[in-house]
C-alpha positions in Angstrom: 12.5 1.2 11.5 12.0 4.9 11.4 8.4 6.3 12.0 8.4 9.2 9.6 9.6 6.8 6.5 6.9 5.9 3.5 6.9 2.9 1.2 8.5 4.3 -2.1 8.7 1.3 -4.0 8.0 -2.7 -3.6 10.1 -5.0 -5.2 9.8 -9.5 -5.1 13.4 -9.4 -4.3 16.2 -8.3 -2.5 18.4 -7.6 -5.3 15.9 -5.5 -7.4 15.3 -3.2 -4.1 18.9 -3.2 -3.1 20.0 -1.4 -6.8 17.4 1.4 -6.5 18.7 2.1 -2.7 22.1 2.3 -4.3 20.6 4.6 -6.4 19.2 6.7 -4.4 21.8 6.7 -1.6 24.4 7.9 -4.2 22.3 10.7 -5.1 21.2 11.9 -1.3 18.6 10.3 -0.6 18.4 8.3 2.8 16.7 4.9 2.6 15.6 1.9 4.5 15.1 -1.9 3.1 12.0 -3.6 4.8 9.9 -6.4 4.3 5.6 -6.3 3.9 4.9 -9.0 6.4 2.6 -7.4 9.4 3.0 -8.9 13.1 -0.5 -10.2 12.8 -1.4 -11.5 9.4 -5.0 -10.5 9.5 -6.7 -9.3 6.4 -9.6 -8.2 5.9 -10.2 -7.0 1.7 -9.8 -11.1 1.2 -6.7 -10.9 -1.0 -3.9 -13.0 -0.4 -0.6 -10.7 1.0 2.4 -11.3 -1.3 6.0 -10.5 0.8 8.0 -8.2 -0.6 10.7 -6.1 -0.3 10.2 -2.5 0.2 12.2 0.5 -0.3 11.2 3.5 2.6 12.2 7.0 2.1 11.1 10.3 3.6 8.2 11.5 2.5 9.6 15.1 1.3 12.1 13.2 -0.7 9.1 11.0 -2.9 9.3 14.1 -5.9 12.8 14.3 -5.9 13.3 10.2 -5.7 11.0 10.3 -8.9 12.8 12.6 -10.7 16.0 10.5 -10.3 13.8 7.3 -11.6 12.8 9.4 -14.3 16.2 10.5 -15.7 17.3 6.9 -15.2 14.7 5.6 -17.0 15.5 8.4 -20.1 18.5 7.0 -20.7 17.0 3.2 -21.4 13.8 4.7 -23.4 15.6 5.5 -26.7 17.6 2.3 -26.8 14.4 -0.1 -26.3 13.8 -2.4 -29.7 10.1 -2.1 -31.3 8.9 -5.9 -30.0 8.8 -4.0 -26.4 5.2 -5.3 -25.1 4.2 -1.9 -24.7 4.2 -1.0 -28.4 1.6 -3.2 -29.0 -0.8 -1.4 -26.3 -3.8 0.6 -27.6 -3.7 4.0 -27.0 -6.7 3.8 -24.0 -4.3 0.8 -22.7 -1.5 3.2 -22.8 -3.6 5.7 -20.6 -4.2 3.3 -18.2 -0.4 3.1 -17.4 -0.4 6.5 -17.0 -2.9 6.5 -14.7 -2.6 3.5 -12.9 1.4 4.7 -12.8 1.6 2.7 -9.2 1.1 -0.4 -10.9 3.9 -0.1 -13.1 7.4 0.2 -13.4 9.1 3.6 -13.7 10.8 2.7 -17.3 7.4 1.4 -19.0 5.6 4.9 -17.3 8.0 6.9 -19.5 7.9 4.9 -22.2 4.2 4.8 -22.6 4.2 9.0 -22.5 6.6 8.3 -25.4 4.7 6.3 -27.5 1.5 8.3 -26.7 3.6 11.5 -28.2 4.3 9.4 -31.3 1.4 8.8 -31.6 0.1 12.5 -32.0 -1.8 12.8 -28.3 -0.8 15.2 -26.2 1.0 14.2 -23.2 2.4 17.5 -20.8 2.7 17.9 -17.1 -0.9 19.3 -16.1 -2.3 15.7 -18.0 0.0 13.7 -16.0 -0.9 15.5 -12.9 -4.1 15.5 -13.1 -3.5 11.6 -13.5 -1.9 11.2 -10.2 -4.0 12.8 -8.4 -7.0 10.7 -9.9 -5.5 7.7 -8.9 -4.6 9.1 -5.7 -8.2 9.9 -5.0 -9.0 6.9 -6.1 -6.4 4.8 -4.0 -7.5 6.6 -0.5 -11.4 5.1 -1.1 -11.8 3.3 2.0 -11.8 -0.3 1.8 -15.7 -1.4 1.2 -17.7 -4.7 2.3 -16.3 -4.8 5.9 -19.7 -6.3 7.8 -18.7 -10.2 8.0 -15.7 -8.6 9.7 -17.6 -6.1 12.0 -20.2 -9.0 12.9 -17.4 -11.3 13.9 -15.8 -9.2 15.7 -18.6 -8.3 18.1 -19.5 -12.3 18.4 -15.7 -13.2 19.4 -15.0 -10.3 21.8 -19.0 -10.8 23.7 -17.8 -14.7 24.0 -13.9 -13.1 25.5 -12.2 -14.2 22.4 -8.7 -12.8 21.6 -9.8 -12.8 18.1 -12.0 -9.8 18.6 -9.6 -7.6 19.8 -7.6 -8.6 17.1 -10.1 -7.9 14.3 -11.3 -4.5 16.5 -7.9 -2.9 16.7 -7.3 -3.9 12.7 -10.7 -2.0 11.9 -9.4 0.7 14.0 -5.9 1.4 13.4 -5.2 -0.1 9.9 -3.5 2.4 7.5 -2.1 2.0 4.1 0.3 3.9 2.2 0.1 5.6 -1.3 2.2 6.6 -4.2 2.7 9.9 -2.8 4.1 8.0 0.3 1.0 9.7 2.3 -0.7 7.3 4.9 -4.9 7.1 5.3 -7.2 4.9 7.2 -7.8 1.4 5.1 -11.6 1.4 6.5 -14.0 4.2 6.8 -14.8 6.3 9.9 -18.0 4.1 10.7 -16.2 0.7 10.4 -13.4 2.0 12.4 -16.1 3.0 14.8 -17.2 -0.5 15.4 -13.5 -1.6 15.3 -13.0 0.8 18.7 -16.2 -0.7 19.5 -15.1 -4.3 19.1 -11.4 -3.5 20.9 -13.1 -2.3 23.6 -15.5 -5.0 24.6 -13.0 -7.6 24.2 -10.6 -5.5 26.5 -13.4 -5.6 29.0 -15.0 -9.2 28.7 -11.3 -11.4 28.4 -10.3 -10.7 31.3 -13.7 -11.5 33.0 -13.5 -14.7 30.5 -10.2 -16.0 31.7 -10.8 -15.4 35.3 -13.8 -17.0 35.3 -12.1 -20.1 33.6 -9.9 -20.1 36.3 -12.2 -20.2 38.8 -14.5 -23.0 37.0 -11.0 -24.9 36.9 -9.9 -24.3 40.8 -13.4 -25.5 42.1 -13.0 -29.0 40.4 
């Protein structure tokens, strides 16, 4: 898997994320088909990971990918019947795609601007930038709440559990991707503090756990 390659889109099958690499691979674009399941299933915000399918491009090529989606999508958008779910939004519903645009699907994000201009609001570039980059602010907040975590970790690398250098190097190292394909920290800099804390008194004490184990069992 190449390093410098950023989640673009995540799909619950292979199909639907093979036909948007086709996609973009026939207009330039290189891409890479992974799946969301980490080494070590460890996490720590308490939901439930979901496996699915991603789609990885470059970084540089996120805008040009989205502008591809976009004239895609345009050719579906005037075809679409009136039952459409999204007709029957409110119009503070309808901003709420808009800004939550990660959360949705690239045709019902151009089809909400739509029905937003039908409606008389205003809908241009600046607004829908301005958007993004509220959400994107939003989506690098550090994940909150991480003390259970921080407290176990310190118990089960003191006792020379492997479990704490597991939970220290996850507090340390864990990153997430956003929309923009730009990675940040999941926790903040003092969790991550404790994490290096954590890693590094288990690195030290497991050793002096297991050898001491050893010993107990060679002198019965």
């Amino acid at each position: 898997m190449k390093s410098n390659y950023s989640i673009f889109r995540s799909f619950p099958t292979l199909q639907q994320a093979t036909e948007l690499k086709e996609l973009l691979s026939k207009n330039g674009i290189e891409t890479e088909l992974a799946d969301n399941v980490p080494p070590v299933d460890v996490t720590f915000s308490g939901n439930t990971l979901q496996s699915k399918i991603e789609v990885r491009i470059k970084q540089s090529d996120f805008e040009k990918a989205e502008q591809i989606l976009e004239k895609e999508t345009g050719n579906l958008i005037n075809e679409i019947g009136r039952d459409y779910y999204l007709f029957e939004f409110t119009n503070e519903e309808l901003y709420e795609v808009l800004l939550k645009s990660d959360e949705w699907n690239t045709f019902d994000y151009a089809l909400a601007q739509k029905i937003l201009r039908e409606r008389g609001k205003s809908i241009d570039k600046d607004l829908l930038d301005s958007l993004k980059k509220e959400r994107l602010k939003q989506l690098a907040e550090p994940e909150k709440n991480q003390k259970p975590w921080i407290i176990s970790g310190y118990i089960f690398s003191f006792l020379g559990g492997f479990l704490g250098l597991i939970i220290g190097y996850s507090l340390m190292t864990s990153k997430r991707a956003l929309p923009n394909g730009q990675k940040v920290y999941s926790y903040s800099t003092n969790d991550r503090k404790h994490g290096r804390f954590i890693f590094y008194i288990g690195l030290v004490i497991l050793p002096i756990a297991i050898l001491l184990k050893i010993f107990i069992e060679l002198s019965n």
